[in-house]
Every structure is written in C-alpha cells, then in structure tokens.
MIPALUM-713901 format. One record per atom (N, C-alpha, C, O): residue number from 1; residue in one letter; atom name; x, y, z. Coordinates in steps of 0.05 Angstrom, whole numbers, plus 32768, in hexadecimal, padded with zeros to 4 digits. Example, Ala and Ser with C-alpha at 12.3 -4.5 7.8 and 13.67 -1.06 7.14 Angstrom:
BEGIN
@mimar = 1 romi = A zado = N px = 8108 py = 7F8E pz = 809C
@mimar = 1 romi = A zado = CA px = 80F6 py = 7FA6 pz = 809C
@mimar = 1 romi = A zado = C px = 8108 py = 7FBE pz = 809C
@mimar = 1 romi = A zado = O px = 811D py = 7FBE pz = 80A9
@mimar = 2 romi = S zado = N px = 8101 py = 7FD3 pz = 808E
@mimar = 2 romi = S zado = CA px = 8111 py = 7FEB pz = 808F
@mimar = 2 romi = S zado = C px = 8102 py = 8001 pz = 809D
@mimar = 2 romi = S zado = O px = 810C py = 8017 pz = 80A1
This chain:
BEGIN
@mimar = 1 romi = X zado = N px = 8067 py = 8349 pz = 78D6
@mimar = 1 romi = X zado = CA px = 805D py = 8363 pz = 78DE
@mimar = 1 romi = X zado = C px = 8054 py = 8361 pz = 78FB
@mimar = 1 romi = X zado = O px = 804C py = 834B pz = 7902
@mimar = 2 romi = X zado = N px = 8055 py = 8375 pz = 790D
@mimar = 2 romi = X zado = CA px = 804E py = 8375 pz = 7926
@mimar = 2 romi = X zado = C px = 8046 py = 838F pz = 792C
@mimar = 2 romi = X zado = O px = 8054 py = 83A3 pz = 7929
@mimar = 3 romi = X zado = N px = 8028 py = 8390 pz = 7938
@mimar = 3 romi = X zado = CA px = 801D py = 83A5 pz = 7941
@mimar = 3 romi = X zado = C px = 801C py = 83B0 pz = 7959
@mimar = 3 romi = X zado = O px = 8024 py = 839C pz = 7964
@mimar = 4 romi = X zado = N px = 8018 py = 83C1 pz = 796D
@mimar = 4 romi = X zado = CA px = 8017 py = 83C0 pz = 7982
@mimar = 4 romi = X zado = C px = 7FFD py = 83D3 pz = 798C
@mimar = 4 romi = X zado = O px = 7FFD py = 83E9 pz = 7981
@mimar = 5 romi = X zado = N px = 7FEB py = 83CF pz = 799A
@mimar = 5 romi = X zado = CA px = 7FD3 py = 83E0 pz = 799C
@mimar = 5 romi = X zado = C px = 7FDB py = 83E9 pz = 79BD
@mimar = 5 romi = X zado = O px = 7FE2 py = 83DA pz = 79CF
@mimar = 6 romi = X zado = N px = 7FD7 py = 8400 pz = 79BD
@mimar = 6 romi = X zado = CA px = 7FD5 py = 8406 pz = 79E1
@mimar = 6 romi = X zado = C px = 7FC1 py = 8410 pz = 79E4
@mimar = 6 romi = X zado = O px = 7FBD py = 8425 pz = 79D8
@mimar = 7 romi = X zado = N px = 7FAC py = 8406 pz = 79F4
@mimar = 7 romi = X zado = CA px = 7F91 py = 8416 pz = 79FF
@mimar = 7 romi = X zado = C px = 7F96 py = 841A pz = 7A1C
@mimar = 7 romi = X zado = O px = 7F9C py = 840B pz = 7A2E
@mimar = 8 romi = X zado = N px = 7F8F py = 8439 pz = 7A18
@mimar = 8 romi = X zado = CA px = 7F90 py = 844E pz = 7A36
@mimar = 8 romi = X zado = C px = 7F6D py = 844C pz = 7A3F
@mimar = 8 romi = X zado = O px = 7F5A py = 8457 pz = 7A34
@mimar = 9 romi = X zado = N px = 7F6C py = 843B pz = 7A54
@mimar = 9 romi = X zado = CA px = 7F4F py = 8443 pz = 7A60
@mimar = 9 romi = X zado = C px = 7F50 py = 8430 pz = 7A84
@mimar = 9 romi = X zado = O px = 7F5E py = 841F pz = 7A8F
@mimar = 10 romi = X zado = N px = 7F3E py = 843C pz = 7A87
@mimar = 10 romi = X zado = CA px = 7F3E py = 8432 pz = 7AA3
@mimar = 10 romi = X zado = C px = 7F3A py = 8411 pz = 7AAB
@mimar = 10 romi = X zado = O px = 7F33 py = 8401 pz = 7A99
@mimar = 11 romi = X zado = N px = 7F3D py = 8406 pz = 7AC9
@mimar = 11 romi = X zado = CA px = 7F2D py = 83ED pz = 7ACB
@mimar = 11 romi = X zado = C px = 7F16 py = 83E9 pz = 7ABC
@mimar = 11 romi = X zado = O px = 7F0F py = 83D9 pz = 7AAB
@mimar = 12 romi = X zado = N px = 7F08 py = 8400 pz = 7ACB
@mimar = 12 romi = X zado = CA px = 7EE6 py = 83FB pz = 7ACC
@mimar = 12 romi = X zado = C px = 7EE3 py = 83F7 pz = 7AA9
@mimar = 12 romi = X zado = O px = 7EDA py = 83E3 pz = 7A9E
@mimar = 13 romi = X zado = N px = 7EEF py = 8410 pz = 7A9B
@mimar = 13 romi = X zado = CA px = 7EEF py = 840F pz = 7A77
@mimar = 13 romi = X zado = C px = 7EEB py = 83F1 pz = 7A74
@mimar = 13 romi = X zado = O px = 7ED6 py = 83E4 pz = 7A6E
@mimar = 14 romi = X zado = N px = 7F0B py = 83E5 pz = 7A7D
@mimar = 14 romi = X zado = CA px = 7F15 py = 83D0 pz = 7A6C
@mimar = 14 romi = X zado = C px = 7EFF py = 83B7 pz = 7A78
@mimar = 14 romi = X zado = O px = 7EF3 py = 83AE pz = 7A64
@mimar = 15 romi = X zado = N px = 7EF9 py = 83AC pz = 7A8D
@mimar = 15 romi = X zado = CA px = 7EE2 py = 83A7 pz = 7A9A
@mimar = 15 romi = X zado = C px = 7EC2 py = 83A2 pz = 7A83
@mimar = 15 romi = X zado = O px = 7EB7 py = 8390 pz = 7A75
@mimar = 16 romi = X zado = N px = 7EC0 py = 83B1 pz = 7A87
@mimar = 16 romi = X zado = CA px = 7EA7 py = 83B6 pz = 7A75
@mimar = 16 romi = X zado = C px = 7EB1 py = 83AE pz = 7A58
@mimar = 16 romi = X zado = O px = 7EAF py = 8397 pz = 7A50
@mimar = 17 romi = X zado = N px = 7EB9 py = 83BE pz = 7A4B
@mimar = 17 romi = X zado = CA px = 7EC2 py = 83B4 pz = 7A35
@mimar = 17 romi = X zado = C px = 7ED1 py = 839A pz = 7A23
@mimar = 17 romi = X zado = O px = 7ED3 py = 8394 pz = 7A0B
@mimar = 18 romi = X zado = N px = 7EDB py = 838D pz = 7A40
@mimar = 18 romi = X zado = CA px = 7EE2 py = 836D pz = 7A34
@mimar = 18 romi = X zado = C px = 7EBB py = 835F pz = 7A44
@mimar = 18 romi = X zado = O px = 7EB5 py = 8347 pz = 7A3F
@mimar = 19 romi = X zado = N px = 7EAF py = 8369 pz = 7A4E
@mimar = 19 romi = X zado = CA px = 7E9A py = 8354 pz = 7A56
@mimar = 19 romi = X zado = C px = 7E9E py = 834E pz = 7A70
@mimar = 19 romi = X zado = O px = 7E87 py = 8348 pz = 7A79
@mimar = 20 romi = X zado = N px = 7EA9 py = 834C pz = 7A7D
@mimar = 20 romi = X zado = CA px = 7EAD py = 8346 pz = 7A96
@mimar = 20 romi = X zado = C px = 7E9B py = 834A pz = 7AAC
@mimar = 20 romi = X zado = O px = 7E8F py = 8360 pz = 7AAA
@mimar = 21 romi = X zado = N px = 7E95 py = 833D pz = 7ABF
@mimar = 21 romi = X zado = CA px = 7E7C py = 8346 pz = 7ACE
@mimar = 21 romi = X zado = C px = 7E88 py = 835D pz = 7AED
@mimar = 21 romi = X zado = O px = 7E9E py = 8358 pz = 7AF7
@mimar = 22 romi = X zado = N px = 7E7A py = 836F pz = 7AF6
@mimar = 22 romi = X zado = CA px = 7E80 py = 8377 pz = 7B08
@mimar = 22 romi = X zado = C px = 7E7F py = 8370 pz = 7B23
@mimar = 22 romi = X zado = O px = 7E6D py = 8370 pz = 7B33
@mimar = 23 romi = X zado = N px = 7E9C py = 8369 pz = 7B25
@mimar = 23 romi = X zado = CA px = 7E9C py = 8356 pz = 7B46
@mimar = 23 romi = X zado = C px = 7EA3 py = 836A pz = 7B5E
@mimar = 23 romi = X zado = O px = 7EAB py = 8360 pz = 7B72
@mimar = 24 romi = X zado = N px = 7EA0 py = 8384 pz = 7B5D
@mimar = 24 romi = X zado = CA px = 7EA0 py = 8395 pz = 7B76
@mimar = 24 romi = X zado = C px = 7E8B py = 838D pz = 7B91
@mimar = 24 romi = X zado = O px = 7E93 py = 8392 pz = 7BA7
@mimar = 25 romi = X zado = N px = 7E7D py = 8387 pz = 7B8E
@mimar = 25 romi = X zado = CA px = 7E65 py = 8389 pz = 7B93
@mimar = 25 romi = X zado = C px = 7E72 py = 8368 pz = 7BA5
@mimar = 25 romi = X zado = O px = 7E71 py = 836B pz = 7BBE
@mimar = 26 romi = X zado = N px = 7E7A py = 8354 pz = 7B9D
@mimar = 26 romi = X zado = CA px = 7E7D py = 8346 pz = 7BA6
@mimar = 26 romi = X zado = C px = 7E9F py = 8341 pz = 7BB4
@mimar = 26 romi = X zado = O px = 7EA6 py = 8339 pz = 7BCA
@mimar = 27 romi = X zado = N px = 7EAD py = 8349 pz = 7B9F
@mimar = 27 romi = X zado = CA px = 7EC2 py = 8352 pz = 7BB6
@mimar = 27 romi = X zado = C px = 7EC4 py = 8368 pz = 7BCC
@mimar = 27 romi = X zado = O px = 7ED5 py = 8368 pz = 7BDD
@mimar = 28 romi = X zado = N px = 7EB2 py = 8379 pz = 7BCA
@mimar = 28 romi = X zado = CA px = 7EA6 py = 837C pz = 7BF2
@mimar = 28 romi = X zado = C px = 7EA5 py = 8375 pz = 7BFC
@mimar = 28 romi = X zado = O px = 7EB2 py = 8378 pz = 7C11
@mimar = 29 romi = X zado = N px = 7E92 py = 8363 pz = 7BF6
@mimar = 29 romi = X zado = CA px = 7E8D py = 834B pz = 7C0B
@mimar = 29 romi = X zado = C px = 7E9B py = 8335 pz = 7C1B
@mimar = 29 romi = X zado = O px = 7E9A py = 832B pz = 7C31
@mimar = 30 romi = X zado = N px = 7EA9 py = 8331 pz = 7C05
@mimar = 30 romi = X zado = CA px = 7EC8 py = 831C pz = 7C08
@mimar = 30 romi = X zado = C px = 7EDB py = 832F pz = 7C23
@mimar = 30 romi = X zado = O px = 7EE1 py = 8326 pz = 7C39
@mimar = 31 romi = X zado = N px = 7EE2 py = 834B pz = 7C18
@mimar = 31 romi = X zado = CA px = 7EF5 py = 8356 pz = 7C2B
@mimar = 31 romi = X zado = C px = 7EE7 py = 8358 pz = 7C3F
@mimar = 31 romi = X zado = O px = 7EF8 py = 8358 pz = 7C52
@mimar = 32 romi = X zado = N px = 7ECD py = 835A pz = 7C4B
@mimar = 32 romi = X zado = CA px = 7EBA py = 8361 pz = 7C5B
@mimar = 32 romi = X zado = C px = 7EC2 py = 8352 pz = 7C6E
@mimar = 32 romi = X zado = O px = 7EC9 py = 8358 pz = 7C85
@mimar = 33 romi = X zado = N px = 7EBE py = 8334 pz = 7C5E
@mimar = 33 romi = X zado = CA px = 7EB6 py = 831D pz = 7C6E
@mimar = 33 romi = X zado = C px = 7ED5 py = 8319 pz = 7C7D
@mimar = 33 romi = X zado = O px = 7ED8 py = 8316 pz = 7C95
@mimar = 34 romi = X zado = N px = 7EEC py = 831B pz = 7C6B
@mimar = 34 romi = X zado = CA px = 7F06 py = 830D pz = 7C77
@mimar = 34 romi = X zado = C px = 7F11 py = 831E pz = 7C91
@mimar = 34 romi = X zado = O px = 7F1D py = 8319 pz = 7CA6
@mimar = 35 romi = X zado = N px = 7F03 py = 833B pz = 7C81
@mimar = 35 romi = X zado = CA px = 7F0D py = 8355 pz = 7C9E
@mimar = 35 romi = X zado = C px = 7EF9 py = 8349 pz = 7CB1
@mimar = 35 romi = X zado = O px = 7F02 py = 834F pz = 7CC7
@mimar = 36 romi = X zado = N px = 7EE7 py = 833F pz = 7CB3
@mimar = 36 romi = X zado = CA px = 7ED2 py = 833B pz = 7CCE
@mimar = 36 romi = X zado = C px = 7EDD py = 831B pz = 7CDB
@mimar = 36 romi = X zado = O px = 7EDA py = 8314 pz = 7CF2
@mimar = 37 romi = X zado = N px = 7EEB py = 830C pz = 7CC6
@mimar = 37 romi = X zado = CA px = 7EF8 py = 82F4 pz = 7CCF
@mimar = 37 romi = X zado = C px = 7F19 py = 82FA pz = 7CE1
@mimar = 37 romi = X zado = O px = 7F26 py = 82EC pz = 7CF1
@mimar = 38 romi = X zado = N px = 7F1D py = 8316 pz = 7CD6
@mimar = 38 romi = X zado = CA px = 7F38 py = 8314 pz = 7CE3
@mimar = 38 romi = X zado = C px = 7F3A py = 831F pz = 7D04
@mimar = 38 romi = X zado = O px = 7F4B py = 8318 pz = 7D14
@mimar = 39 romi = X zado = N px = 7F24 py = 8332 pz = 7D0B
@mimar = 39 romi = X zado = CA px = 7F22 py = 8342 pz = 7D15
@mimar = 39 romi = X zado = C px = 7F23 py = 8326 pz = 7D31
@mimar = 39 romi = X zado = O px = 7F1B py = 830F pz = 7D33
@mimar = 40 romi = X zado = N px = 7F32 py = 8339 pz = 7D3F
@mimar = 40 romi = X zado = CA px = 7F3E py = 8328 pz = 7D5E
@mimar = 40 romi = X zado = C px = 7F55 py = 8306 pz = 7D58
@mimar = 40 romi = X zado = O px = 7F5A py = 82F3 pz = 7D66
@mimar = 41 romi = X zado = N px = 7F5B py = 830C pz = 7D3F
@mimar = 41 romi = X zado = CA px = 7F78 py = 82F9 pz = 7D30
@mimar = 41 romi = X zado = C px = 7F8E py = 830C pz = 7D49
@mimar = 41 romi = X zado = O px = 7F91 py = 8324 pz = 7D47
@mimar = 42 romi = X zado = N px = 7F9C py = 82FC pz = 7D5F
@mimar = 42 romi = X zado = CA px = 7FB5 py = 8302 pz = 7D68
@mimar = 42 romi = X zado = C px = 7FD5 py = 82FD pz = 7D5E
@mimar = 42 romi = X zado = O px = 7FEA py = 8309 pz = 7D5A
@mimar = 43 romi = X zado = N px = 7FC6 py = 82E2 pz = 7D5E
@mimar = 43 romi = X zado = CA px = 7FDB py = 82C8 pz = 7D58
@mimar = 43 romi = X zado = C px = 7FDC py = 82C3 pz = 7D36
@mimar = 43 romi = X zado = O px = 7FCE py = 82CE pz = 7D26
@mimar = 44 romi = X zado = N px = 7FF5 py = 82AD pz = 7D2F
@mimar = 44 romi = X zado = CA px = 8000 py = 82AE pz = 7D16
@mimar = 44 romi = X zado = C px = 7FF0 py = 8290 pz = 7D17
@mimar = 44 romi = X zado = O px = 7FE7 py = 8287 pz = 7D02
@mimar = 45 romi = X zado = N px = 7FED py = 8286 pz = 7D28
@mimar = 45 romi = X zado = CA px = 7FDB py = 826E pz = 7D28
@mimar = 45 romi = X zado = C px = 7FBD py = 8273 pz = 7D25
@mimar = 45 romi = X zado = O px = 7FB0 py = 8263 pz = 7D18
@mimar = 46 romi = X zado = N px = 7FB2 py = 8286 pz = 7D30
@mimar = 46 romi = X zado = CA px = 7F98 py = 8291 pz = 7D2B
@mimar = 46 romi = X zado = C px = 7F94 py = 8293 pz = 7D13
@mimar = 46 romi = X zado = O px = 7F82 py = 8289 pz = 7D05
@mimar = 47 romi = X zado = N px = 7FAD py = 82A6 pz = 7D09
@mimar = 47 romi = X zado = CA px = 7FA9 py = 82AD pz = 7CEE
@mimar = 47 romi = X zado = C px = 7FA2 py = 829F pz = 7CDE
@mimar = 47 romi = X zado = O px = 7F8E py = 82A4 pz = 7CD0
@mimar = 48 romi = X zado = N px = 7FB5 py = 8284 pz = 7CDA
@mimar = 48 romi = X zado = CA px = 7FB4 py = 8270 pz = 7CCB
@mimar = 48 romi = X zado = C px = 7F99 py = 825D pz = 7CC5
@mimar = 48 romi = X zado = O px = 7F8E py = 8254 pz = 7CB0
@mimar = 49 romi = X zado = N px = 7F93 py = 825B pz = 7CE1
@mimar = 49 romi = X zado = CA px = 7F7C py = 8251 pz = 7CE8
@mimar = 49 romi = X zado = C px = 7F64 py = 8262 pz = 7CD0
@mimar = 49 romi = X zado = O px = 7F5A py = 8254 pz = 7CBE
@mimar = 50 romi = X zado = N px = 7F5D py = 827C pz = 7CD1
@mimar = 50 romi = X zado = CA px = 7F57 py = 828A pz = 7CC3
@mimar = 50 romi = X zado = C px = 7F54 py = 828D pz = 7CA7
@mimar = 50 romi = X zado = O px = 7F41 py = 8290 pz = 7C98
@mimar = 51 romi = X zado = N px = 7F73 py = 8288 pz = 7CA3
@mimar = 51 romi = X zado = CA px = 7F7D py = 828B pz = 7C86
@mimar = 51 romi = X zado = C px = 7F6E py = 8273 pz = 7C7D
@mimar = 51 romi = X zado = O px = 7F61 py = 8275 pz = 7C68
@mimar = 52 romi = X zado = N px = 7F6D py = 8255 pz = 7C8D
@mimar = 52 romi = X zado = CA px = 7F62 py = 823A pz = 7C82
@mimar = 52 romi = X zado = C px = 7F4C py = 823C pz = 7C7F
@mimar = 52 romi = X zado = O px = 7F43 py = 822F pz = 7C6C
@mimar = 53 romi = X zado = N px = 7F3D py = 8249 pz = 7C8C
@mimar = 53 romi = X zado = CA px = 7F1C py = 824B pz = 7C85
@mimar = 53 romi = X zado = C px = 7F0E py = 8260 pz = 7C75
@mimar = 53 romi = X zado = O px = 7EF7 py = 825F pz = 7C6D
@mimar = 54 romi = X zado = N px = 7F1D py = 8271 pz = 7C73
@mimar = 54 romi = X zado = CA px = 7F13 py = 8280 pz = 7C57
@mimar = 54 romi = X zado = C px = 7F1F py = 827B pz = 7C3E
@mimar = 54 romi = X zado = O px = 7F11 py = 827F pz = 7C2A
@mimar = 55 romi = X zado = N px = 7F3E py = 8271 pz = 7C3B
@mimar = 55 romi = X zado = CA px = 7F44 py = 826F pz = 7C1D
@mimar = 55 romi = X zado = C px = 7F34 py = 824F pz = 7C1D
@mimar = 55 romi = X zado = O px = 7F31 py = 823D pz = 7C2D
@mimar = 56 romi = X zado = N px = 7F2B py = 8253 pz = 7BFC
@mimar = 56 romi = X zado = CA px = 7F1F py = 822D pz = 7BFA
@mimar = 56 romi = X zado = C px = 7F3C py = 821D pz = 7BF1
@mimar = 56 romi = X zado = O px = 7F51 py = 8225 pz = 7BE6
@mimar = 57 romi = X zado = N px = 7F34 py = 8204 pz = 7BFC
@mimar = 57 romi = X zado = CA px = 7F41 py = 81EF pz = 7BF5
@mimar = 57 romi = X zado = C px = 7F5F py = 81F1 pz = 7C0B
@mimar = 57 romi = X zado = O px = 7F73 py = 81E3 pz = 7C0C
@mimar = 58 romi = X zado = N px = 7F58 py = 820A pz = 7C1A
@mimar = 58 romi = X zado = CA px = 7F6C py = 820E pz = 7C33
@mimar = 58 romi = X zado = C px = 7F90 py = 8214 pz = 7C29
@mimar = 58 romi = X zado = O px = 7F94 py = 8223 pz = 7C16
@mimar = 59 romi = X zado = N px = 7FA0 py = 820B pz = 7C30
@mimar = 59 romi = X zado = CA px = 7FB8 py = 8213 pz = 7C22
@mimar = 59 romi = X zado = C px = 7FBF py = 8205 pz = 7C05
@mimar = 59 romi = X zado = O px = 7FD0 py = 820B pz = 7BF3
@mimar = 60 romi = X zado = N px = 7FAA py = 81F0 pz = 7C09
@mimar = 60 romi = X zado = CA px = 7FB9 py = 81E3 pz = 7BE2
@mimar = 60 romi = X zado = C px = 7FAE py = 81F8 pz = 7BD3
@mimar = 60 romi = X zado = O px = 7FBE py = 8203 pz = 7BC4
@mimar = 61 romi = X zado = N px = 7F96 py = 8202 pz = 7BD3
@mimar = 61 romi = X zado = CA px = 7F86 py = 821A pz = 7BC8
@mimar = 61 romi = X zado = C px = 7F99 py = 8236 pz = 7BC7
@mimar = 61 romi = X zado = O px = 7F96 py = 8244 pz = 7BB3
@mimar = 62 romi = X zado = N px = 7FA9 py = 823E pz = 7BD8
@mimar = 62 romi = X zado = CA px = 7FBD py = 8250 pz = 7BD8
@mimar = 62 romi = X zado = C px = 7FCF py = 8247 pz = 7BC4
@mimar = 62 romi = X zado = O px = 7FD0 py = 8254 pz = 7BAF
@mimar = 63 romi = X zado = N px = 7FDF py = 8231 pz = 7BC9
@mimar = 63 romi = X zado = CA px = 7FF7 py = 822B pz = 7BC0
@mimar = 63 romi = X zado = C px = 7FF6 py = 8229 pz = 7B9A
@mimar = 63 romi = X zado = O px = 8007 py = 822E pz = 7B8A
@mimar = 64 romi = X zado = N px = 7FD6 py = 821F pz = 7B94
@mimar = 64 romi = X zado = CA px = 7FD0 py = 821B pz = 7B7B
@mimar = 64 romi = X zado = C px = 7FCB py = 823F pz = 7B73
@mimar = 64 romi = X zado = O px = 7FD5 py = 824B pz = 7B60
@mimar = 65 romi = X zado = N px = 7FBF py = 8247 pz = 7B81
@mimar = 65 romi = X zado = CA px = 7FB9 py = 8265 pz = 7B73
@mimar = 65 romi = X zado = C px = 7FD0 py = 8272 pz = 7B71
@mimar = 65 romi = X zado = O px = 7FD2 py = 8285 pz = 7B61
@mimar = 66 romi = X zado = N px = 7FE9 py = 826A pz = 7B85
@mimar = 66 romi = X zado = CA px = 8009 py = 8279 pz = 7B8A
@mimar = 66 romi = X zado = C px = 8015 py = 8271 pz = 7B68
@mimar = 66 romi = X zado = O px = 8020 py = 8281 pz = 7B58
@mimar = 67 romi = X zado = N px = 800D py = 8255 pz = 7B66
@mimar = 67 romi = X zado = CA px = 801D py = 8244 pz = 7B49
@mimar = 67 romi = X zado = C px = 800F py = 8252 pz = 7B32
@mimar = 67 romi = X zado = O px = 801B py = 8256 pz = 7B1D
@mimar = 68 romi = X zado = N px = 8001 py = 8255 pz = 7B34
@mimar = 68 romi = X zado = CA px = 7FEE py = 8267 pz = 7B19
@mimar = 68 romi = X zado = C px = 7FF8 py = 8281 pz = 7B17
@mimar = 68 romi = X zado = O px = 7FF9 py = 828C pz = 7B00
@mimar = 69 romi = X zado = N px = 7FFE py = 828D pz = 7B29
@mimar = 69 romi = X zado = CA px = 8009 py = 82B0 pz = 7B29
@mimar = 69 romi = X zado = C px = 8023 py = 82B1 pz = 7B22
@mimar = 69 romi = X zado = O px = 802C py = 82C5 pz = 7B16
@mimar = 70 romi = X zado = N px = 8032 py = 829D pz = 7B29
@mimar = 70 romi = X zado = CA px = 804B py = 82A2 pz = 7B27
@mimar = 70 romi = X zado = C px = 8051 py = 8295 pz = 7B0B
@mimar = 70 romi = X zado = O px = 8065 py = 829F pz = 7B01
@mimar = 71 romi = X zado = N px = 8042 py = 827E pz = 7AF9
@mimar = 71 romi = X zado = CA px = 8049 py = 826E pz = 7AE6
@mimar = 71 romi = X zado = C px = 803D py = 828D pz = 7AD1
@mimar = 71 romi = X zado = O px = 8049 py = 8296 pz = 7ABD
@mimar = 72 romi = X zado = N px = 8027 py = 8295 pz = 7ADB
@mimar = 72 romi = X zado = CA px = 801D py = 82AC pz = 7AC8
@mimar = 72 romi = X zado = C px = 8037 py = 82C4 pz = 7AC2
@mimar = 72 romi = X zado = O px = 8040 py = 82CB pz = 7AAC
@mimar = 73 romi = X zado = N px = 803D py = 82CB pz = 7AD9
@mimar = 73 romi = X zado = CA px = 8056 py = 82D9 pz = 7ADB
@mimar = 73 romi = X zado = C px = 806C py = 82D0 pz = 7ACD
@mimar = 73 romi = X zado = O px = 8076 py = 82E0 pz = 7ABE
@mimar = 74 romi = X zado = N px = 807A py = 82B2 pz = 7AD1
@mimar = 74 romi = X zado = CA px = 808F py = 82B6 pz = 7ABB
@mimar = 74 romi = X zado = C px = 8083 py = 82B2 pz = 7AA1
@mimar = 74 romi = X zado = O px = 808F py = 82BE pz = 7A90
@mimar = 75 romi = X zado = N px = 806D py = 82A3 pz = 7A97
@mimar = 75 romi = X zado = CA px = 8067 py = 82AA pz = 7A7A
@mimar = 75 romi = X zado = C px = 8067 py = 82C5 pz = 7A73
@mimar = 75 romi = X zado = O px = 806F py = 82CF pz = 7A5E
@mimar = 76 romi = X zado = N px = 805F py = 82CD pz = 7A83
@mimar = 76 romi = X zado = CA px = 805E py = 82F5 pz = 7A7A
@mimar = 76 romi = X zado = C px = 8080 py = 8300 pz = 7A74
@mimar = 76 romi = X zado = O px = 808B py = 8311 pz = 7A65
@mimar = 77 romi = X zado = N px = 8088 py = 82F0 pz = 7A84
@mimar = 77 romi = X zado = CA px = 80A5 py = 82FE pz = 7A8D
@mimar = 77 romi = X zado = C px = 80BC py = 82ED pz = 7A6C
@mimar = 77 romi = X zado = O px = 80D0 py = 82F5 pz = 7A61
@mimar = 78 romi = X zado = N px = 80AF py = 82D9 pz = 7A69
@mimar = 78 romi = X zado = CA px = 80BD py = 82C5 pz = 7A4D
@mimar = 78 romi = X zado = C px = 80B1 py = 82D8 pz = 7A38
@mimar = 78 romi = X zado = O px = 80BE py = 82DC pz = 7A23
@mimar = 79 romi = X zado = N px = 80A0 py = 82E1 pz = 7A3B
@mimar = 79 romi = X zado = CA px = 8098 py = 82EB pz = 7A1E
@mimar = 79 romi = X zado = C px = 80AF py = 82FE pz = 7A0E
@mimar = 79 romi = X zado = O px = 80C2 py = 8303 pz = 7A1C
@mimar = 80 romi = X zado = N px = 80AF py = 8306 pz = 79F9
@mimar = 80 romi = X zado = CA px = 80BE py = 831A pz = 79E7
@mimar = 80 romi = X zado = C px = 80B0 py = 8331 pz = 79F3
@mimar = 80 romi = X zado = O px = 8098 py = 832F pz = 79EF
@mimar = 81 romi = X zado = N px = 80BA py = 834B pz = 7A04
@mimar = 81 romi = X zado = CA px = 80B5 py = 835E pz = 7A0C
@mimar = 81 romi = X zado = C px = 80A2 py = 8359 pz = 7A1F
@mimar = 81 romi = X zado = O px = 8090 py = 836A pz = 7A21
@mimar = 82 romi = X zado = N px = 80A2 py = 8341 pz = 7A30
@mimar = 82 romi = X zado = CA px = 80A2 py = 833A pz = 7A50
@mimar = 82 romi = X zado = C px = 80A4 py = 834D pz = 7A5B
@mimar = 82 romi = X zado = O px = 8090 py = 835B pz = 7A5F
@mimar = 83 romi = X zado = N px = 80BE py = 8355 pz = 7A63
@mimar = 83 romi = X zado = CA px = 80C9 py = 835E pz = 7A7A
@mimar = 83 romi = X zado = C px = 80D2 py = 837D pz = 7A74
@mimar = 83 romi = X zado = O px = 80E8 py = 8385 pz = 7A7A
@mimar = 84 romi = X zado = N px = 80BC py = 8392 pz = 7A63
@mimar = 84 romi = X zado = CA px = 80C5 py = 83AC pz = 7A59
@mimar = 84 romi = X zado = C px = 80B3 py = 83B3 pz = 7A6D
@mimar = 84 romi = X zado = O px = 80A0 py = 83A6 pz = 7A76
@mimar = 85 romi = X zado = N px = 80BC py = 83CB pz = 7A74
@mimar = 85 romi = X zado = CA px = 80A8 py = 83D3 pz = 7A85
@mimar = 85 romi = X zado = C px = 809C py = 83F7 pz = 7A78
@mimar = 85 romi = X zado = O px = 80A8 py = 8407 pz = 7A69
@mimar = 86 romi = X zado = N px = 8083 py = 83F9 pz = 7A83
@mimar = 86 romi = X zado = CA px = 806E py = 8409 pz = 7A7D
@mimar = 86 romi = X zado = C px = 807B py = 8420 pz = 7A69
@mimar = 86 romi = X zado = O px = 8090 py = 8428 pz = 7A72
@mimar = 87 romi = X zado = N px = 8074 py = 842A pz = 7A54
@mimar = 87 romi = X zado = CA px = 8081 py = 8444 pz = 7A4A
@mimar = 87 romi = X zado = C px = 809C py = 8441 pz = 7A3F
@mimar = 87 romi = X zado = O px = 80AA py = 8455 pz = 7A3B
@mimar = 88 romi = X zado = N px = 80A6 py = 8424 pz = 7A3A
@mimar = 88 romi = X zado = CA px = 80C0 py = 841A pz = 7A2C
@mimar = 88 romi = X zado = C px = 80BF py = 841A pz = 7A0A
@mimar = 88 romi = X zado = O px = 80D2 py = 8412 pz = 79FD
C-alpha cells in the first residue's frame, strides 16, 4: 500500500511546525556582514581572498558543503518519483 500526503502551507507554516528555530534574524546578519565584506572587491583575487575568510574551513568547507548538495540531489533524483516534477 502506498500513501501520498501533500501539505499546502508556507515556509514560515512548515518552519514552525516541524520545530525549527527562526534563523532570520541571524541570517541578516550573515548577508549584512558578507555585503559589508564585499563592498570595494574589484578583483577575482580580492574576491577570493574574501571568499577565504568568510566561508569556514576556507575552500575545503565549500567543496564539502558542494559534496553534500549534490550527493543530496542525486539521492533525491534515485528515488522512485525523484525526478517528477511539481503537479505530476
């Protein structure tokens, strides 16, 4: 037997309702900070420079968060009705 439940509700709904804590408040701050870090970036070397001191653990910290999104993605994508898209 196989059921399928669809719930129609917003972030904020679904947010609250699994428990989750509200990180607005702190991802402000995050964009705040990187827009006030970028501000006078010319160069692709600047950039970089940049990019190293705000992401942690510098590019291995990228490359590991890159491997997690994309390994998340093909599990999603292996599953039985993976790859249906919205309203299928």
């Amino acid at each position: 037997m196989k059921i399928n439940v669809e719930v129609d509700c917003s972030p904020e709904e679904a947010r609250r309702f699994l428990g989750l804590p509200d990180v607005t408040k702190a991802n402000e701050i995050y964009v705040d900070s990187i827009a006030k870090a970028m501000q006078g970036v010319g160069t692709v070397d600047q950039m970089q420079e940049v990019a190293k001191q705000i992401a942690p653990m510098g590019q291995m910290g990228l490359k590991l968060f890159q491997q997690i999104l994309e390994g998340g993605a093909a599990m999603a994508m292996s599953k039985p009705g993976g790859s249906k898209k919205p309203g299928d």
